[in-house]
Structures are given as C-alpha cells and as structure tokens.
C-alpha positions in Angstrom: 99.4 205.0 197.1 96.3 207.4 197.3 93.9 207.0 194.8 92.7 211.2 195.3 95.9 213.4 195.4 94.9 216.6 197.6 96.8 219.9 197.8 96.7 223.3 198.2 96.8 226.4 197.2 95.8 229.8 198.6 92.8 228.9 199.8 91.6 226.1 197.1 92.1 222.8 197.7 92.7 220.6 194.4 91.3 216.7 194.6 92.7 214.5 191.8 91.2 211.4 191.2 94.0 209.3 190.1 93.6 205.9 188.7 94.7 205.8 185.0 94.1 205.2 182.5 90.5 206.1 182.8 90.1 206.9 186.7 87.2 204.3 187.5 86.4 204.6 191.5 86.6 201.2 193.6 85.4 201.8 197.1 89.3 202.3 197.7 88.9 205.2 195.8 85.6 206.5 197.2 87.2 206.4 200.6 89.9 208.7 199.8 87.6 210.4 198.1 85.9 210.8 201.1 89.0 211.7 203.5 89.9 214.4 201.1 86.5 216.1 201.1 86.3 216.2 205.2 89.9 217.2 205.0 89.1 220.5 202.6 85.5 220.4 204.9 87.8 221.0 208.0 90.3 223.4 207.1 89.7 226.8 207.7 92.0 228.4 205.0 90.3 226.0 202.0 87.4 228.3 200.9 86.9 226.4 197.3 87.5 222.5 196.2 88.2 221.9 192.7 87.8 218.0 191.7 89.6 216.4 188.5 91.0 213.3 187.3 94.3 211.9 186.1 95.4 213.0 182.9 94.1 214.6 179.8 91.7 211.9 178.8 89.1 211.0 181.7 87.5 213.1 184.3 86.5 209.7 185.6 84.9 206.9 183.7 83.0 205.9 187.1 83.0 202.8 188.8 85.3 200.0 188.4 83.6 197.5 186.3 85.8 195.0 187.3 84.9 194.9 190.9 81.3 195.3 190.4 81.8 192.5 188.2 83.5 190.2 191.1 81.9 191.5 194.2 78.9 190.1 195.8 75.7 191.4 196.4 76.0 192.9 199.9 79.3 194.2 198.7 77.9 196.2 196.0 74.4 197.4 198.0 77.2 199.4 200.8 79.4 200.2 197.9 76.5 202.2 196.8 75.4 203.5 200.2 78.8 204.7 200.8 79.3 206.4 197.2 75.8 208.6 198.1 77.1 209.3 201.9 80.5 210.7 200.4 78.7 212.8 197.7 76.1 213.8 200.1 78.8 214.7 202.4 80.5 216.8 199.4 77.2 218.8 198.7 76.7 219.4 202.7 80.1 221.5 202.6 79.3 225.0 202.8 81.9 225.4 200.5 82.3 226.2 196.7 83.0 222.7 194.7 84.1 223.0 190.8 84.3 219.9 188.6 86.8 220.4 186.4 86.1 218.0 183.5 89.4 217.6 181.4 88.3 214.6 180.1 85.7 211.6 179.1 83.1 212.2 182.1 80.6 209.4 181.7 78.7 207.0 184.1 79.6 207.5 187.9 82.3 210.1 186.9 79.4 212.5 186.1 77.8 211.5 189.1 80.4 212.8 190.7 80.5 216.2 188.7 76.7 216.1 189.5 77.4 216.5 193.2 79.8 219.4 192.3 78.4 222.7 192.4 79.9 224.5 188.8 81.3 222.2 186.2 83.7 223.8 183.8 84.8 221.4 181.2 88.1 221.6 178.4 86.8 222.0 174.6 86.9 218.8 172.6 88.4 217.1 175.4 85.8 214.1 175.7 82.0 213.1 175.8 79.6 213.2 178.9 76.7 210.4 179.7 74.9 208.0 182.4 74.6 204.8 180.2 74.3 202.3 182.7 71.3 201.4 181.2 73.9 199.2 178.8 74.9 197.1 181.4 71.9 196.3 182.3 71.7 198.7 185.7 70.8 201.9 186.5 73.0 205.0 187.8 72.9 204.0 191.3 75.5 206.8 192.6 72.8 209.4 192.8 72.7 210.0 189.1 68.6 209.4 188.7 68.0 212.0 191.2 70.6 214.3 190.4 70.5 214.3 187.1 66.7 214.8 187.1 66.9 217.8 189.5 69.3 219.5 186.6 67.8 218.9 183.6 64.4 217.4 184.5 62.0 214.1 184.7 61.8 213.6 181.0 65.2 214.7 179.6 66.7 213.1 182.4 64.9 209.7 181.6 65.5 209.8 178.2 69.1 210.5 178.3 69.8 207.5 180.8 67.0 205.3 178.8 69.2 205.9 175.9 72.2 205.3 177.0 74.2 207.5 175.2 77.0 210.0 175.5 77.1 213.4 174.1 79.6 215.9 173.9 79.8 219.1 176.5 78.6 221.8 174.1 75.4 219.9 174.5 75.9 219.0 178.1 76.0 223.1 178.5 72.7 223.1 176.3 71.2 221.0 179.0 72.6 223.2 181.8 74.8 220.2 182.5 78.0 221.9 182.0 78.4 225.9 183.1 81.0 227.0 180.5 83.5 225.2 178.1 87.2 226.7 177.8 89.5 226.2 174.6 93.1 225.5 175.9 96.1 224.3 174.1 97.0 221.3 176.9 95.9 219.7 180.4 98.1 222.0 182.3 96.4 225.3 181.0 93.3 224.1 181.2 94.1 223.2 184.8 95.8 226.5 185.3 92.4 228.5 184.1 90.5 226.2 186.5 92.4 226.9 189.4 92.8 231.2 188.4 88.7 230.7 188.5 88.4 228.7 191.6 90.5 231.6 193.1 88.1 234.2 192.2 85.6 232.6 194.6 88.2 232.6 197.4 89.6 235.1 199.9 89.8 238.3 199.9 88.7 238.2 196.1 84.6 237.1 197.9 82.8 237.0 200.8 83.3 233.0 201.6 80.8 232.8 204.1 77.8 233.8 202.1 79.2 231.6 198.7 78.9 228.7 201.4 75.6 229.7 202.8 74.1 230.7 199.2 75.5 227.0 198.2 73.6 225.5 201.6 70.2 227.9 200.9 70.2 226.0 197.3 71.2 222.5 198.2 68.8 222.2 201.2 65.8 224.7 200.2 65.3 222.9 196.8 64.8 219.7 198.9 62.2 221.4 201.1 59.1 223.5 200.2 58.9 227.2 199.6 58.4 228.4 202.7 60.9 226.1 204.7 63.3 227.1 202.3 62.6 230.8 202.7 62.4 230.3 206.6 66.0 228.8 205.9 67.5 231.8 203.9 65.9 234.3 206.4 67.9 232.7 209.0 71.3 232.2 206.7 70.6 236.0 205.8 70.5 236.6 209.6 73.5 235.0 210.6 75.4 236.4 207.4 74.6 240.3 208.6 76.7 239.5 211.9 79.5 238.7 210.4 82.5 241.3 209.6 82.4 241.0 206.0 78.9 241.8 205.9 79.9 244.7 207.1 82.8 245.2 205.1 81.1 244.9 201.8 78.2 247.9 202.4 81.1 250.1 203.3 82.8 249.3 200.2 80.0 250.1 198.6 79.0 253.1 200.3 83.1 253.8 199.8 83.1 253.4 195.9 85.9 250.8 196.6 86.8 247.4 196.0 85.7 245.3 199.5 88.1 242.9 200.9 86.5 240.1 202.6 88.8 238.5 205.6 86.1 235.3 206.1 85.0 236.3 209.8 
C-alpha cells in the first residue's frame, strides 16, 4: 500500500500523506513521497501540487519515532540525506506547491510544509512546531535552515530552542502560515484548497512564469544580488518568447480577461 496517495485533477495534482493516525514519515514514506513529486514534476498537464495528510487531525507529525528509535546510525545519517534530496527536489519544481495543513503540523511534518511554497492551514484544526530539541536532536529535515530563512536567525532559534508548539494564527504572525480558513469539516476545507490551487492553474494563470517566479525566489535568495538579478533577467527573457507572454499584453491592451494555454 502507498504511503502518499496521488491524483488528479484539472491540472493539480493532490499528494496525501497517508499513515494514520498521525502520518509520521519512515523512509518508506519519503520514497513515495519522492515518486509522487517527480511524477507531478513530469507531467505536463500538473501545473500546481497540493500536499496534505490523512485525516482531520495531522498534517504530519514528522518522522517515525519508532524507526529512528531502532535504526542504526548509518541508517539514520542517509535517512536524513534522502529526506533533504526529496524536499530539495520538491522546491526545484518550477511548479506551484501548497501545504495544506488540516491538521497537527509539528516536527518533520512542518519541515515538509517548509519546503512547500504557500501554506494554507484549517482554523483550530491543530498546533505547528520544530521541538526536536525535546528529544534530544535537532530538526535535521532542513528545518534549521528553512525555518531561519522564513522567520529569521533569532526567532527561528528560539522557537526550536524552546521546543514548543503554537497554534497557526501565530504561525501566520510569523509568516509561517499564508492565510487560515474556517470550514465546518476536512472535506471543505480540502474542497477550498483545491478551488485555490486551481486559481493558479491553466487557463485561470500564466503557469510558466508562476514556475519561473517560484525558481527566481528559490534559487536567487541562495545567491547574491546580482546573480540573482542576472537570473531573473534571463527567466524574464525566456518568459517574453513564450505565447502566453504574448497573450497576456493583448489582454490587456484588449480590456479582456487573458487565457493562458501554458506554451
């Protein structure tokens, strides 16, 4: 049985990560994980991933402590290594990735929200942390770097120093969480998620440039200013070839409502 259900759906493809009760990630999981992302990477009619977990009460509750607890050393250092390759992967997709947080998002689960581009999370549906530091480790699925690129060196140290979970109308206070959504069960919270995912699909936007803005962001903040400029001069450059590039200044110039084909 997978451990990530995929599907999809005019042009979104939906990754659940589905281990219940709380949807901990082994390496089993990580691998699917993995497969589904280059699956959604590959295929040219997915323009937006949305990521979720199992259920109404965990987004994920990040690693399995259990198999951390039995594994060995080596085990755990290319556990790791291939947990950061698969999120690296995720953020090297030029294409739009949502974190849909419907539940408890704490430890390695919000590493993995972290790797998503926009989280959107359910109101009152659970708490959000990287307290690690209670078990004695760090957040070694990319949640000291991430986590300081989002909020900062010092919040970011204090919150994993301190170990503790807050809920998401602070995580939105810290920029952790883009907007929170009151909804009367999991499936219409899921059903707003996917109506917003589609807004960032064809013909609704121009695909191409959401995936080169995301790829001008991910890989300029990593470089200095004028590499990353160089970069969106040339990602600007490819984008006026392209048909929809055209398409959107005649809309404009038209008064009308563009429709972007992707090409």
């Amino acid at each position: 049985m997978a451990l990530v259900d995929y599907q999809t759906e005019a042009g979104v493809a939906l990754l659940t990560l589905n281990d219940p009760p709380v949807n901990g990630y082994t390496h089993e999981m990580m691998k699917d994980l993995d497969a589904a992302i280059l699956d959604a990477r590959f295929d040219n009619d997915v323009h937006v991933l949305v990521i979720t977990g199992h259920g109404d009460r965990f987004f994920s509750a990040g690693a399995n402590i259990n198999m951390l607890r039995e594994a060995d050393p080596t085990f755990k250092y290319y556990f790791c290594l291939h947990a950061n390759e698969t999120l690296l992967r995720l953020e090297h997709t030029p294409k739009l990735c949502i974190a849909a947080l419907n539940g408890h998002c704490v430890g390695g689960g919000l590493e993995i929200a972290l790797a998503c581009d926009l989280r959107v999370a359910r109101k009152g549906a659970g708490k959000m942390g990287l307290p690690e530091v209670t078990l004695g480790v760090l957040p070694g699925t990319g949640g000291t770097q991430r986590l300081a690129r989002a909020v900062g060196a010092s919040r970011a140290i204090q919150l994993m120093v301190e170990g503790s979970t807050f809920d998401f109308e602070t995580g939105l206070a810290y920029g952790l969480v883009n907007a929170i959504w009151e909804a009367p069960d999991h499936e219409a919270f899921m059903a707003r998620v996917m109506e917003y995912a589609h807004d960032f699909a064809l013909p609704n936007k121009a695909t191409l440039a959401v995936g080169r803005i995301k790829r001008a962001v991910r890989s300029g903040l990593e470089m200095g200013l004028e590499q990353g400029l160089a970069l969106e001069r040339e990602l600007q450059a490819e984008l006026f070839g392209t048909d929809d590039a055209a398409e959107g200044l005649a809309a404009y110039i038209e008064k009308r409502p563009a429709h972007f084909r992707g090409r």
